[in-house]
N, CA, C and O atoms as CSV, one atom per row, in Angstrom:
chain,resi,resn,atom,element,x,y,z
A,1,UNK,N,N,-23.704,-48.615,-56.390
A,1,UNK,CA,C,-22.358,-48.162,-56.685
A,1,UNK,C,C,-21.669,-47.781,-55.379
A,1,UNK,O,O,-22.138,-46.825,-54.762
A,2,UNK,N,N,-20.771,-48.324,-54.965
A,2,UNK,CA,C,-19.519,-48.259,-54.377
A,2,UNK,C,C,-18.341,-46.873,-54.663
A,2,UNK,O,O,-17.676,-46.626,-55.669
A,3,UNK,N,N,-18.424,-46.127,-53.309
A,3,UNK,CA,C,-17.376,-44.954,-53.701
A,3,UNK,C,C,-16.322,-45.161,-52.183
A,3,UNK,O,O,-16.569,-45.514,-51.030
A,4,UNK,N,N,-15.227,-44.784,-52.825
A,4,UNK,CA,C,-14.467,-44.933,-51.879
A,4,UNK,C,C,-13.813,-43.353,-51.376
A,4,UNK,O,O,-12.967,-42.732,-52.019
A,5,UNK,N,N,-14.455,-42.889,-50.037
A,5,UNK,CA,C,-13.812,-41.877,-49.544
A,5,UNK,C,C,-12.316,-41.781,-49.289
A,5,UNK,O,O,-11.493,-42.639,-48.971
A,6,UNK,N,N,-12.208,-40.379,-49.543
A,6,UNK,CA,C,-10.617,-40.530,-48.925
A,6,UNK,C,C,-10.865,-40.007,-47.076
A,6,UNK,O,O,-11.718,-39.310,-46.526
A,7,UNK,N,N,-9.711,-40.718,-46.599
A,7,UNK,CA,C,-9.766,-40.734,-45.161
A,7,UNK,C,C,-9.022,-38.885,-44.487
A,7,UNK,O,O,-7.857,-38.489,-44.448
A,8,UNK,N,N,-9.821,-38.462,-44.231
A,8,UNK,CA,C,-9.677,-37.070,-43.913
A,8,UNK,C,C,-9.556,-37.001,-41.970
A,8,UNK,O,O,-10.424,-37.261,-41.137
A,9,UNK,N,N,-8.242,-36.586,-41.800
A,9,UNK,CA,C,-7.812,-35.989,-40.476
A,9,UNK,C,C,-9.154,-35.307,-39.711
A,9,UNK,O,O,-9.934,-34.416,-40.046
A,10,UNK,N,N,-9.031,-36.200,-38.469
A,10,UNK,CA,C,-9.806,-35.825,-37.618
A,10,UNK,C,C,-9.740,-34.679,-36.792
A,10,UNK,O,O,-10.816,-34.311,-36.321
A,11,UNK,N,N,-8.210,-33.696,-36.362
A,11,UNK,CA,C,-8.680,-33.158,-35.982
A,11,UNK,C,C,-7.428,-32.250,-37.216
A,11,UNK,O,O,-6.531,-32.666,-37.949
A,12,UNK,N,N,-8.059,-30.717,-36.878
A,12,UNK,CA,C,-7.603,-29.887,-37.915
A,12,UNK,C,C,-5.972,-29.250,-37.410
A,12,UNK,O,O,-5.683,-28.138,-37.852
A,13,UNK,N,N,-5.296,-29.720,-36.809
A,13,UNK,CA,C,-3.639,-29.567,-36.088
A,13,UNK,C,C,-3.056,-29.546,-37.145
A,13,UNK,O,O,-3.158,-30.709,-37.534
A,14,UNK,N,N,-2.216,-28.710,-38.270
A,14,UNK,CA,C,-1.368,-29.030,-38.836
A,14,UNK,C,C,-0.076,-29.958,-38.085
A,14,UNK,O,O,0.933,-29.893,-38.786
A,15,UNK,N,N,0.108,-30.740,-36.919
A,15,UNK,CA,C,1.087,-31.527,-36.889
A,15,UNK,C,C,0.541,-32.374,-36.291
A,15,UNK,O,O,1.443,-33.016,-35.753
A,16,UNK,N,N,-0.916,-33.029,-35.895
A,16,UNK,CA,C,-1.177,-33.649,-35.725
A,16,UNK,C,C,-1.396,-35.661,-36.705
A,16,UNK,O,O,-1.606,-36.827,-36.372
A,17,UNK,N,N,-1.152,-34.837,-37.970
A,17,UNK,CA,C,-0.425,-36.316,-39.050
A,17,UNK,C,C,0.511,-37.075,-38.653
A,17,UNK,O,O,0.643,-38.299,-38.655
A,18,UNK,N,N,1.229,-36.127,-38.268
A,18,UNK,CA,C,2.997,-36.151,-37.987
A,18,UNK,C,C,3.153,-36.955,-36.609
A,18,UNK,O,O,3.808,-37.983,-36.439
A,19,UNK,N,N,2.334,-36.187,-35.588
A,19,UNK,CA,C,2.031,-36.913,-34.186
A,19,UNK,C,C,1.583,-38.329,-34.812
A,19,UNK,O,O,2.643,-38.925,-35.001
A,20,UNK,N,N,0.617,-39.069,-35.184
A,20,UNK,CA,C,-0.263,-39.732,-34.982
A,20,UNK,C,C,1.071,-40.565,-35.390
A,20,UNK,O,O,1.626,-41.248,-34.529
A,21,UNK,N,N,1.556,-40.501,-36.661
A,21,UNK,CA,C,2.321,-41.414,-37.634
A,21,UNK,C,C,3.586,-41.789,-36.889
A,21,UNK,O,O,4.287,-42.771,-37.134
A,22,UNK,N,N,3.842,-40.622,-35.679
A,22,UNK,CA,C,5.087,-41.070,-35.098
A,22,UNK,C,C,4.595,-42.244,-33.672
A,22,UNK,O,O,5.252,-43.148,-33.155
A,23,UNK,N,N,2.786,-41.602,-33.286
A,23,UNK,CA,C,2.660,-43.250,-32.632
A,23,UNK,C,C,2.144,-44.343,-32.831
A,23,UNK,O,O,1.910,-45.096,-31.886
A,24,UNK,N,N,1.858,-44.666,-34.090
A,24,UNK,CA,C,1.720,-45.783,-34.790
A,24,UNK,C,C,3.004,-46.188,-34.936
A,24,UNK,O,O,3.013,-47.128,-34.141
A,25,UNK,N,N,4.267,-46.131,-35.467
A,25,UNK,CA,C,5.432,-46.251,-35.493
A,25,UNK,C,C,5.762,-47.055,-34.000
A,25,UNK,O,O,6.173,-48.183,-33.729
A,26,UNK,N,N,5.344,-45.813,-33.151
A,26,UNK,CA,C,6.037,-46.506,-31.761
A,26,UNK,C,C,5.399,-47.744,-31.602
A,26,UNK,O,O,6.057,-48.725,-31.253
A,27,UNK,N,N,4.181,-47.816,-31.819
A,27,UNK,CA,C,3.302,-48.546,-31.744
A,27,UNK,C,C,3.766,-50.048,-32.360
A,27,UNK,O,O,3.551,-51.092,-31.745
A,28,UNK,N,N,4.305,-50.001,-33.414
A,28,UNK,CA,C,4.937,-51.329,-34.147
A,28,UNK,C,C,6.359,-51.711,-33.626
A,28,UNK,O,O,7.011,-52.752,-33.718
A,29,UNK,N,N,6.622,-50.436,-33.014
A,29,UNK,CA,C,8.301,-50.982,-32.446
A,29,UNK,C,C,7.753,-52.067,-31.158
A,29,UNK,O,O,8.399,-53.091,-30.935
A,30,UNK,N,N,6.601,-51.758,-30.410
A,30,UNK,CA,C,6.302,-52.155,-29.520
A,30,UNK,C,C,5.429,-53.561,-30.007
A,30,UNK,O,O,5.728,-54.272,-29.047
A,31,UNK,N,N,4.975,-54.008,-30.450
A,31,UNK,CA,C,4.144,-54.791,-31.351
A,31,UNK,C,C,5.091,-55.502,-32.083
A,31,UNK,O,O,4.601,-56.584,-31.761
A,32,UNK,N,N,5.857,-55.765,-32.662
A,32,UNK,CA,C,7.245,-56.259,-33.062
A,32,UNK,C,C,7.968,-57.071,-32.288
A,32,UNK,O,O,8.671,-57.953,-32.783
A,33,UNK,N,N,7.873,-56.857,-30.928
A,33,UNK,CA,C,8.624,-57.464,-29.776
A,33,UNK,C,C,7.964,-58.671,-29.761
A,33,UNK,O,O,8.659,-59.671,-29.942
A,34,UNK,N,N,5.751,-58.929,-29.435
A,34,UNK,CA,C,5.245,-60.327,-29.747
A,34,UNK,C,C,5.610,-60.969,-30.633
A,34,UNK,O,O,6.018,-62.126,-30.532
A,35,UNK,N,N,5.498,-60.133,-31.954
A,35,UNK,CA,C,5.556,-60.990,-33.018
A,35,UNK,C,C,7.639,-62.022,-33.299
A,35,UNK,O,O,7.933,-62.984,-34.009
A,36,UNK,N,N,8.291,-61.386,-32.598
A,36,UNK,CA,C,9.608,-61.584,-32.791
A,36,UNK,C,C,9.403,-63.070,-31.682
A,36,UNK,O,O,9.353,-64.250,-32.030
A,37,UNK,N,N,9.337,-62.635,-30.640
A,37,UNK,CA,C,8.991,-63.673,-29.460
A,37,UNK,C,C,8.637,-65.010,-29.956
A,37,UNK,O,O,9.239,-66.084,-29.961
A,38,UNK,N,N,7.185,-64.532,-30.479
A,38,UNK,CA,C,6.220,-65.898,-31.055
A,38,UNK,C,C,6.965,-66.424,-32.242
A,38,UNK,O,O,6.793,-67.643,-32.244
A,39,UNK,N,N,7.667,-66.085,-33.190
A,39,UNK,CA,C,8.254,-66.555,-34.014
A,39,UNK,C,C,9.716,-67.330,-33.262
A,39,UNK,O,O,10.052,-68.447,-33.658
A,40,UNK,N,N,10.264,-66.838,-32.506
A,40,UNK,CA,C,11.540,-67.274,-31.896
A,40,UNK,C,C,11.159,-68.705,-31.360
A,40,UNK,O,O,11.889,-69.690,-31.468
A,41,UNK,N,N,9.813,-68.686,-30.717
A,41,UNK,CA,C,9.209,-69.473,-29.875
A,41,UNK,C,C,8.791,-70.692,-30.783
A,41,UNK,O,O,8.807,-71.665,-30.029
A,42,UNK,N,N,8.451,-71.068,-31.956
A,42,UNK,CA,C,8.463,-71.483,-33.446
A,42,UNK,C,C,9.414,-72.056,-33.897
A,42,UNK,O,O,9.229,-73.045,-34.606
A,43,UNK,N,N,10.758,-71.576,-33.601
A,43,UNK,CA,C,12.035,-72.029,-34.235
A,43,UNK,C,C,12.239,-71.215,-35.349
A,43,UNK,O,O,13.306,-71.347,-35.948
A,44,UNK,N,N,11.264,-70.240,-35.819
A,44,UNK,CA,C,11.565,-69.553,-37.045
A,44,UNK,C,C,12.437,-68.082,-37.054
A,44,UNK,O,O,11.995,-66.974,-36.748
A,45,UNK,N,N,13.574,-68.369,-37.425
A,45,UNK,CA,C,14.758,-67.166,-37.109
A,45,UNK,C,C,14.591,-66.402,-38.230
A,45,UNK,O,O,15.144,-65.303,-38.216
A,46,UNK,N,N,13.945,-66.723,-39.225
A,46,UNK,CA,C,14.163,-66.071,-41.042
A,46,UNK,C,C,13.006,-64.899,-40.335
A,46,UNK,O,O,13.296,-63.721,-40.124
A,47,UNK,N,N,12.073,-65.335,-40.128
A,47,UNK,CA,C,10.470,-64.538,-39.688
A,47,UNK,C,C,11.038,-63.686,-38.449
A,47,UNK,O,O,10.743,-62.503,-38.275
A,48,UNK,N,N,11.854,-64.398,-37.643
A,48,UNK,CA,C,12.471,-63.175,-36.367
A,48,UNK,C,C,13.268,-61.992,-36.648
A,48,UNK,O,O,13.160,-60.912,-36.069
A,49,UNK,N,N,14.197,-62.327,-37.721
A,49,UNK,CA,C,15.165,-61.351,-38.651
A,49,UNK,C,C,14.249,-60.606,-39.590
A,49,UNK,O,O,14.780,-59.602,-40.065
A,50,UNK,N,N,13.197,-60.803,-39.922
A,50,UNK,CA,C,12.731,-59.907,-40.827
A,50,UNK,C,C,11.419,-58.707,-39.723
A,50,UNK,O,O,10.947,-57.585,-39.906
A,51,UNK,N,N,11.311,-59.573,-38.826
A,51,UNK,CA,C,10.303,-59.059,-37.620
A,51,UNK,C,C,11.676,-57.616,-37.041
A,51,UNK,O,O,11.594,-56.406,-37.250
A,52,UNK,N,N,12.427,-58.133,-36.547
A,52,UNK,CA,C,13.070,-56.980,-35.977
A,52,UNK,C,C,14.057,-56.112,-36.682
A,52,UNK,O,O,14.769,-55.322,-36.063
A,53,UNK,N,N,14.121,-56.318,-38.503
A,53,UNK,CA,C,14.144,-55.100,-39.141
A,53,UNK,C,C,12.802,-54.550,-39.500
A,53,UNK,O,O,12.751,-53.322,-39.437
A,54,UNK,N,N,12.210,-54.877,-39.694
A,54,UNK,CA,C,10.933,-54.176,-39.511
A,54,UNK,C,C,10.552,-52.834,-38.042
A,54,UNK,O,O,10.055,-51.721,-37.873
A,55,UNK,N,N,11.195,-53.931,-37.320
A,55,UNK,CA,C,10.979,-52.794,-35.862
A,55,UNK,C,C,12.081,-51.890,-35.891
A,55,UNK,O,O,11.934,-50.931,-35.133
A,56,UNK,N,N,13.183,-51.915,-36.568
A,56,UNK,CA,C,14.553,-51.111,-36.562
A,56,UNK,C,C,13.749,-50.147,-37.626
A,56,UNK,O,O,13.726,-48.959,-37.306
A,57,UNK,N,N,13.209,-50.439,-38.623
A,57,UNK,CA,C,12.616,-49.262,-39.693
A,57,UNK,C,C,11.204,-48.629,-39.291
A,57,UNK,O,O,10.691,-47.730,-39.958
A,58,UNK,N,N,10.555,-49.232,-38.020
A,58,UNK,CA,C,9.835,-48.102,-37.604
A,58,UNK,C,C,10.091,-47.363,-36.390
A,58,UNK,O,O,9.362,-46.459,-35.982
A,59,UNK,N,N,11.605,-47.948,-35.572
A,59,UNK,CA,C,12.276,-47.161,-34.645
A,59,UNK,C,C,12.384,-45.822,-35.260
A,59,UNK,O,O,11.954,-44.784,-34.758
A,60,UNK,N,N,13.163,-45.968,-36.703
A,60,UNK,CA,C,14.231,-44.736,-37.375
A,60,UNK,C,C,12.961,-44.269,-37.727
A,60,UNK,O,O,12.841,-43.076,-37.448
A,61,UNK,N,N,11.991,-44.758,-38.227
A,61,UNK,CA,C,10.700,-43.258,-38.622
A,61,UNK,C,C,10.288,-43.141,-37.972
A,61,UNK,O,O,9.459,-42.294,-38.303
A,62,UNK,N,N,10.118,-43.410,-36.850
A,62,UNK,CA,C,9.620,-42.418,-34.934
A,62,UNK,C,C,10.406,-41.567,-35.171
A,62,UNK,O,O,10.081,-40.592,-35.849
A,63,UNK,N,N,11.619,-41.722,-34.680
A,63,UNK,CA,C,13.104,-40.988,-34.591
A,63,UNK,C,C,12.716,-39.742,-35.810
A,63,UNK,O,O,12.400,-38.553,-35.760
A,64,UNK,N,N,12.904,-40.605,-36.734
A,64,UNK,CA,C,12.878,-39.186,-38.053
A,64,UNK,C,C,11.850,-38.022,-37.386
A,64,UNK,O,O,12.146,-36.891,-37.003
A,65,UNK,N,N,10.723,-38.602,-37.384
A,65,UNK,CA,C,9.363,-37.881,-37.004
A,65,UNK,C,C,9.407,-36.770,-35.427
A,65,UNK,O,O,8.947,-35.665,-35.137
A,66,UNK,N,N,10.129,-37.691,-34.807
A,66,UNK,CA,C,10.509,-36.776,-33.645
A,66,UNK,C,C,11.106,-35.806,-33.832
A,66,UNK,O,O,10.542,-34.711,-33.853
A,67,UNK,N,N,12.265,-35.938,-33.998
A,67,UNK,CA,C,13.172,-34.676,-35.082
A,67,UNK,C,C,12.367,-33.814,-35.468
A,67,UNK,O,O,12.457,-32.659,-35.052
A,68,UNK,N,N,11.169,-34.289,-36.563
A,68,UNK,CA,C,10.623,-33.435,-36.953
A,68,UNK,C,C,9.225,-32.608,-37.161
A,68,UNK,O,O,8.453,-32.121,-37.988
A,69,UNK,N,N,9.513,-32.842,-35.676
A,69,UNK,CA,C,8.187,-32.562,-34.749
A,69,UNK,C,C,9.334,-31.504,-33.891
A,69,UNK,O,O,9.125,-30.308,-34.097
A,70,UNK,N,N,10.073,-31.708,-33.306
A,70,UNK,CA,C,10.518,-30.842,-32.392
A,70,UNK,C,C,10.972,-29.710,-33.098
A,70,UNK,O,O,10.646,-28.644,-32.575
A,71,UNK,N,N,11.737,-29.623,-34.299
A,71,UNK,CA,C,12.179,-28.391,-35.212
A,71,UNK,C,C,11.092,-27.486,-35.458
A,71,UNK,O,O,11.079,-26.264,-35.305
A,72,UNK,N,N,9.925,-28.463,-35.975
A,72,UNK,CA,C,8.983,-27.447,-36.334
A,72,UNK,C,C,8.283,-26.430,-35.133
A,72,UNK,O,O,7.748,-25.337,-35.322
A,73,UNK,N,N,8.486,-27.226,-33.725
A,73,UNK,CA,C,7.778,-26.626,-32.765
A,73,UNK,C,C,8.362,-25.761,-32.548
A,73,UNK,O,O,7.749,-24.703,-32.404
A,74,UNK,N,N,9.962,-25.769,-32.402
A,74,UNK,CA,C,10.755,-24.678,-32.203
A,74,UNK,C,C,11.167,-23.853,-32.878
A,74,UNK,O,O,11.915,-22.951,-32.504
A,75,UNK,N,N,10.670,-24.053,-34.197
A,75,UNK,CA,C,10.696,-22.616,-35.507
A,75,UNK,C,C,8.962,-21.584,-34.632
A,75,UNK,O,O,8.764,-20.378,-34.481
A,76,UNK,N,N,8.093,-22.806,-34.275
A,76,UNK,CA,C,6.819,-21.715,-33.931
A,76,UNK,C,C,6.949,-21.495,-32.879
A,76,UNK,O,O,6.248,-20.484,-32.843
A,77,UNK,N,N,7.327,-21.622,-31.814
A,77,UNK,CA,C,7.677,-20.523,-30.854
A,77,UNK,C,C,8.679,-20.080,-30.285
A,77,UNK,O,O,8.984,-19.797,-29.127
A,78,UNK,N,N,9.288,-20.054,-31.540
A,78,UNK,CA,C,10.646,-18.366,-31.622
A,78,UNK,C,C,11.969,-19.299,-31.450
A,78,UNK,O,O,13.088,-18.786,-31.431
């Protein structure tokens, strides 16, 4: 029998979720750029347009995440 754990945070930071998720994000804005390239490079513009809204919707949830990463830091120290 097969059980499937749930994936539990490595380290115990309450904003360390928040960190990680905002550089995975960056991470695809950056990663987005090959995949846009190699598709351009293809002739395929439908796959390039859907490649760099994809990177525009994990720009804005960095962004979001930054935001809200910096509020919270600056509610905890004063």
């Amino acid at each position: 029998m097969t059980t499937i754990s749930e994936q539990v945070s490595v380290v115990k930071d309450k904003n360390y979720d928040l960190i990680h998720t905002i550089q995975l994000s960056l991470e695809h804005v950056w990663r987005m750029e090959t995949y846009i390239g190699d598709a351009e490079e293809r002739g395929d513009t439908e796959l390039a347009t859907w490649f760099r809204k994809m990177q525009e919707n994990n720009r804005k949830a960095a962004d979001q995440g930054k935001k809200m990463l910096m509020e919270r830091m600056q509610k905890e120290n004063g």
